[in-house]
DRENZA-821134 format. One record per residue (C-alpha): x, y, z. Coordinates in pm, whole numbers, plus 32768, in hexadecimal, padded with zeros to 4 digits. Layout:
BEGIN
XYZ ...
//
This chain:
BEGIN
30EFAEBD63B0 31ABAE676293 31C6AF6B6162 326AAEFD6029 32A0B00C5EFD 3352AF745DB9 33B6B0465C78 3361B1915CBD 341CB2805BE9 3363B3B45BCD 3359B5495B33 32E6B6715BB7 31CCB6F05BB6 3241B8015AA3 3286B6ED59AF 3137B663598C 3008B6D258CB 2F81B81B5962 2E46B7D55A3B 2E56B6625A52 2F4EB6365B89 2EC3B6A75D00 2FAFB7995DDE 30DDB70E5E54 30C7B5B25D86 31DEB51D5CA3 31A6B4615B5E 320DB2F65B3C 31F0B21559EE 3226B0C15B0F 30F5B05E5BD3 31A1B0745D4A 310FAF3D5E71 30AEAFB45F91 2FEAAED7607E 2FB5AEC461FA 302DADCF6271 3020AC4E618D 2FA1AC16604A 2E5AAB306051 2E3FAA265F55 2CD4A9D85EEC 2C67A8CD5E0F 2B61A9115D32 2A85A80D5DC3 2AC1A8AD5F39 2A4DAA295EA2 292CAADE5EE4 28A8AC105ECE 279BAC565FDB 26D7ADB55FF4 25F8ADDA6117 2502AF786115 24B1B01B6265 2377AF1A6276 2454ADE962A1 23E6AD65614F 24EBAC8460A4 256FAC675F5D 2687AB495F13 2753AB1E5DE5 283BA9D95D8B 2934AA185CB0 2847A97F5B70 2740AA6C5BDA 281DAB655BD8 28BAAB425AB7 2740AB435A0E 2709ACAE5A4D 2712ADB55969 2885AE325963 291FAF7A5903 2A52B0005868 2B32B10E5937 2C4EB20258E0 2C92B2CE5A2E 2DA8B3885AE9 2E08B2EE5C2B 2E9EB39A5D50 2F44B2F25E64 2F8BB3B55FE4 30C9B34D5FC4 30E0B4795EB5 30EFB39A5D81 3019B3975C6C 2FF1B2E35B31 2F37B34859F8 2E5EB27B58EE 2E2AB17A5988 2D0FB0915916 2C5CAF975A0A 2B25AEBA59BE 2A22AE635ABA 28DEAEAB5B4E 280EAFEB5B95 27B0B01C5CFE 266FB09B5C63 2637AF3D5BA9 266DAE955CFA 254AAF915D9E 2465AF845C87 2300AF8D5D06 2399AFF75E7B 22F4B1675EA7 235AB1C45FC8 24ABB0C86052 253CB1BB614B 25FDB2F96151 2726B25761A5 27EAB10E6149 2922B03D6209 29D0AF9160F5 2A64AE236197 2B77AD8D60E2 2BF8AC0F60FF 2D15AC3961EF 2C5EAD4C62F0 2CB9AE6D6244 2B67AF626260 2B42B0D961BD 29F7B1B661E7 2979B2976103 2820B367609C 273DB29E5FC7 275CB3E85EC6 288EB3805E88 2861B2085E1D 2719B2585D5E 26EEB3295C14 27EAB2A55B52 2914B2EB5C2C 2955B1635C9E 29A8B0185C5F 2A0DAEBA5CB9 2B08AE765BC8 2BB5AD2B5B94 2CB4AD9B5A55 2D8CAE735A26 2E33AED858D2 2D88ADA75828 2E15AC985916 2D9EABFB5A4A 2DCFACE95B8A 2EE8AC4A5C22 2ECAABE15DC9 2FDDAD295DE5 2EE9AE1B5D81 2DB1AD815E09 2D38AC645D02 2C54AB9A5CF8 2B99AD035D1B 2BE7AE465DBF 2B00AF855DFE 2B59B0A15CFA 2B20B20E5D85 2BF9B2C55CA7 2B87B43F5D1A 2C10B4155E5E 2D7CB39E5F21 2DBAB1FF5E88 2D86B1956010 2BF4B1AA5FE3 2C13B0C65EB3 2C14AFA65F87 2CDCAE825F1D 2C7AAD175F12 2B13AD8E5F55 29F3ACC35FFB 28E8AD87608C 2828AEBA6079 2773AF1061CC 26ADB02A618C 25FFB107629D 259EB25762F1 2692B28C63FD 2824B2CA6396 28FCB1BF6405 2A71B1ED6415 2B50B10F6350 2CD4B0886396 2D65B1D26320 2C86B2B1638B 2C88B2096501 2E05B25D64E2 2DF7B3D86478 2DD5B3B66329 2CAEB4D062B1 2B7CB43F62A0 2B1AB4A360FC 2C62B4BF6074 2C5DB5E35F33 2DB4B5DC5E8B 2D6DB6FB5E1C 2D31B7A75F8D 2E66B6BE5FEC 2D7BB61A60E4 2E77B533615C 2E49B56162C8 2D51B5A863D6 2D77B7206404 2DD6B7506285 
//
C-alpha cells in the first residue's frame, strides 16, 4: 500500500479551541493525502452512485441524476487516525437520508464501496439523521481526485477512514461486514473522541 501525506504542519492540542479537538489529535490549517494505495481517476460520465437495502432493491444515480438532488451546505470538524485534524471545513453534497428517502427499513448495517476497492462498514445510525453525506466540493471548488472527487462519503463524527473516498456504492444489510481497515485491525466504529483507532482500543 502506498500512503502519501503532504503539508501537514500542525499544533497541539492545547492551542486549539477548547472542546473542538478529540484526545491525542493535532491541529493542521493544510488538508494532508492519504490514500491506500493509487489514486482513481473517474470521469464524470463513468460515475455512479448505486445504493442497494437488505431486500436487494436498487437505486442508481448518474452523475446528472445526481447532481439533481436536493444538496446541503456543511461546516464540520474532521479527524483523521493518523492524529490530524482540521477545523471549518465546509463540503457540499448529498444527505444519506435524501438518498434513502421512502426506504423504512434499509438495513442495520451498510459496506461503503469506493472506485478503486477501497470498502469501510459502518451502522446505518450513523449515515442516517443528519450525520452523512456524499459530498462532491469542498471549500466551494470541485473535490479534487486527491481527496476523493468526483464524490466522497462524509462521516465527520467518526476517524476520516469511514468517509470513504471516491465513493460508489452503498450495500446495506442487517449483518456487519468488515471493511479494508477494519479487516486489518483497525477498530471497527472509530470515536476520536474514545481514540478508537484500533481493534482493542
Amino acid at each position: 500500500m502506498t500512503f502519501v501525506t503532504r503539508g501537514f504542519r500542525g499544533r497541539r492540542q492545547t492551542d486549539a479551541p477548547a472542546g473542538r479537538v478529540p484526545p491525542g489529535q493535532y491541529v493542521t490549517e493544510d488538508f494532508p493525502v492519504l490514500s491506500a494505495g493509487p489514486t482513481p481517476r473517474i470521469s464524470l460520465e463513468d460515475w455512479h452512485l448505486r445504493l442497494v437495502d437488505k431486500h436487494g432493491n436498487e437505486r442508481r444515480w448518474d452523475w446528472a441524476r445526481f447532481q439533481a438532488l436536493e444538496t446541503e451546505t456543511i461546516t464540520v470538524d474532521i479527524h483523521c487516525v493518523t492524529k490530524w485534524s482540521k477545523l471549518d471545513t465546509t463540503w457540499q453534497g448529498v444527505s444519506v437520508d435524501t438518498l434513502l428517502a421512502g426506504i423504512e427499513d434499509p438495513g442495520a448495517h451498510v459496506l461503503i464501496r469506493s472506485f478503486g476497492g477501497y470498502t469501510t462498514n459502518l451502522p446505518t445510525a450513523d449515515v442516517t439523521g443528519g450525520k452523512a453525506w456524499v459530498v462532491f466540493d469542498y471549500e466551494g471548488k470541485p473535490l479534487t481526485p486527491e481527496h476523493g472527487g468526483p464524490a466522497r462519503l462524509l462521516v465527520p463524527h467518526l476517524y476520516f477512514w469511514k468517509s470513504a473516498k471516491w465513493v460508489s456504492d452503498l450495500e446495506f444489510a442487517d449483518v456487519d461486514r468488515r471493511g479494508f481497515w477494519e479487516s486489518y485491525g483497525y477498530h471497527n466504529y472509530g470515536d476520536p473522541w474514545r481514540e478508537q483507532r484500533y481493534t482493542d482500543d
